[in-house]
N, C-alpha and C positions, 0 to 999 in steps of 0.2 A: 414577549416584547422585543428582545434582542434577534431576535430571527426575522422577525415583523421589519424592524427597520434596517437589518441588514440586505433585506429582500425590497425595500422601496429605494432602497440605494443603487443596488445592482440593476434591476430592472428599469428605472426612471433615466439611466443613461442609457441603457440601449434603447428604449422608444424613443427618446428624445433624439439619438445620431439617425434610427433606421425608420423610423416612422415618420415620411415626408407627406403634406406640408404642415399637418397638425400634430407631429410630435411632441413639441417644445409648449405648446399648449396644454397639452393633455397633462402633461408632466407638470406643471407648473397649477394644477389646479390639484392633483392628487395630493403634491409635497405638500401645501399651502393644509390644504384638509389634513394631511397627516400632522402637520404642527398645531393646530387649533384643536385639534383632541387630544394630543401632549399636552396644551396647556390647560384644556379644560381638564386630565387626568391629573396633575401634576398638583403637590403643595405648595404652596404661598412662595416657599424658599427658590422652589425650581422653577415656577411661571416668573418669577423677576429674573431669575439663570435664563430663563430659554429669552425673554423678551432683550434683554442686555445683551444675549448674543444675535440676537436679527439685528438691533442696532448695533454694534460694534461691527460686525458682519458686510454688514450695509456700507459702509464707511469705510472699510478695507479695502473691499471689493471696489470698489470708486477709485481709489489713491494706486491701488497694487496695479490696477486693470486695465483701467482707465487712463492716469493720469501717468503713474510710473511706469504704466505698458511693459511688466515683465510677463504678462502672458495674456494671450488671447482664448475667449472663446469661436469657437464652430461659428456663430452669426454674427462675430464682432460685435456684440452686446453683450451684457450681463443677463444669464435668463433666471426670470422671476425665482425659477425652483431655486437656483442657487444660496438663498438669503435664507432661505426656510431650513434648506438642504445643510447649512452651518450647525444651526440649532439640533436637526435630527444627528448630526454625526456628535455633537456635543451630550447629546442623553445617551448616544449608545456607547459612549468614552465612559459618562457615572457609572453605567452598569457593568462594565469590564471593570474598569479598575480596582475595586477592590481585591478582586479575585486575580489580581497575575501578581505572582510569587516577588519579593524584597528584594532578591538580588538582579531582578529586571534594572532598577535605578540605578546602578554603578556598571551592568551588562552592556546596554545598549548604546551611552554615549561611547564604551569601549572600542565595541565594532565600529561604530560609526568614525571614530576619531581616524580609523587609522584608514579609511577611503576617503576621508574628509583631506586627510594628508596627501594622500595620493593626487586626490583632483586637484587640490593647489599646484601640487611640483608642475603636475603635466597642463595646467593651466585652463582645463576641463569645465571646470566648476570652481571658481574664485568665491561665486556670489554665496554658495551655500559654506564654502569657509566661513562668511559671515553670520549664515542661517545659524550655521553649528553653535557658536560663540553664543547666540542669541537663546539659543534651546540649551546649552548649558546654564545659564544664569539664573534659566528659568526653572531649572531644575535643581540647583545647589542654593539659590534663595526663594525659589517658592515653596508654598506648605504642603500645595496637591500634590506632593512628587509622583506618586501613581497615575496620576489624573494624567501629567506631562507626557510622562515615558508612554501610555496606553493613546493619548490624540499623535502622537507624534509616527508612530507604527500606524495607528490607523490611517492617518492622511498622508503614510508613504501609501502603502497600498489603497489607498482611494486614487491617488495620482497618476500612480501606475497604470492602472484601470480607468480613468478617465482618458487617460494622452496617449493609452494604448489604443483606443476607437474610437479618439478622434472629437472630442466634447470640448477638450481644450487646447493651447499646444503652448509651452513655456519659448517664451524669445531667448536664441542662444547667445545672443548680444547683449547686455544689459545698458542701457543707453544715457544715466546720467555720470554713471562711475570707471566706466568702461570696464566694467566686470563678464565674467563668460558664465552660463550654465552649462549643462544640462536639462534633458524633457524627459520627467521634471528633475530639479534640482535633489537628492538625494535630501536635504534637511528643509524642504518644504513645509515639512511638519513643524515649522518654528513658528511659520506665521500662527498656527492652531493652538501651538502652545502660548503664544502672546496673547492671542486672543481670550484664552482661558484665564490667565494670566488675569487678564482686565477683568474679567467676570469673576471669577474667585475675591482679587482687592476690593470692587466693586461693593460685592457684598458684605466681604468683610466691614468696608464703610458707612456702608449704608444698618450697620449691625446687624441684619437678617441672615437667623439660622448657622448662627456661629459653630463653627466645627463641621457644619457640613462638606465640607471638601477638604479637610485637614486629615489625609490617607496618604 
């Protein structure tokens, strides 16, 4: 399964950049199928995970994209696969996380802290100053701390790999706070982890399958 959706990941953005003018189609019906068989595969506790994360997802995507315009896609729209494509990087996060080693959780904000410091001084990346902030909090008071630390790596390197060929591109201006990036912002992965974040309380609330993300 983890190779299955690391391969609908990898490949779904390069048909989508190089295959013109039905790429983004084609892509956007595979993802869509690859999620409706996660949630017909999945138990009770992860088909409300996967469904809370297309909505959540939905909604970010609008406000981040859209409205706060910190980064565009390739057709200045939002495309379909993206909403789905949330959900599939969220089950492939479950299935890592348990498996990367303890001291990942005090590891990673480490390294990160000290080019976090960097970007601020040289005034590079102000915005993900604030991403970091955000992805620590989420990490010193949430329960999934594996879950965090494992979305936060995977959607550096998804970011990477999107804005490296061109699927998305982050705005180096940030336009309501006058903040600077980077493409992309080195702590991008906060938005992932918030998102998580929501779906983990979520369900904690809603009492469905208690403990399942408490790793």
């Amino acid at each position: 399964m983890q190779l299955i959706l690391i391969t609908v990941i990898i490949i779904g953005l390069l048909v989508d950049q190089n295959i013109q003018p039905w790429g983004q189609t084609i892509v956007n019906i595979l993802v869509w199928l690859c999620f409706l068989l996660l949630l017909k595969c999945s138990d009770h506790t992860k088909q409300v995970s996967l469904l809370l994360c297309l909505l959540y997802a939905t909604v970010g995507e609008v406000f981040l994209s859209l409205i706060w315009q910190l980064y565009e896609y390739r057709l200045h729209n939002i495309p379909l696969f993206i909403l789905p494509g949330h959900a599939i990087l969220f089950t492939l996060g479950l299935i890592i996380a348990p498996k990367i080693p303890s001291w990942t959780i005090w590891m990673v904000p480490a390294v990160v802290a000290f080019y976090t410091i960097f970007a601020i001084a040289t005034e590079i990346d102000t915005l993900g100053g604030v991403l970091f902030i955000a992805f620590l909090l989420c990490v010193i008071f949430g329960k999934a701390k594996k879950l965090y630390i494992t979305m936060f790596l995977l959607s550096l390197v998804l970011e990477i790999y999107g804005t490296s060929i061109g699927n998305w591109a982050w705005n180096y201006d940030e336009k309501w706070f006058g903040m600077t990036t980077t493409n992309p912002p080195i702590s991008a992965g906060a938005f992932y982890c918030m998102l998580d974040l929501l779906i983990v309380s979520t369900i904690g609330w809603l009492n469905i399958g208690k403990n399942t993300y408490q790793h």
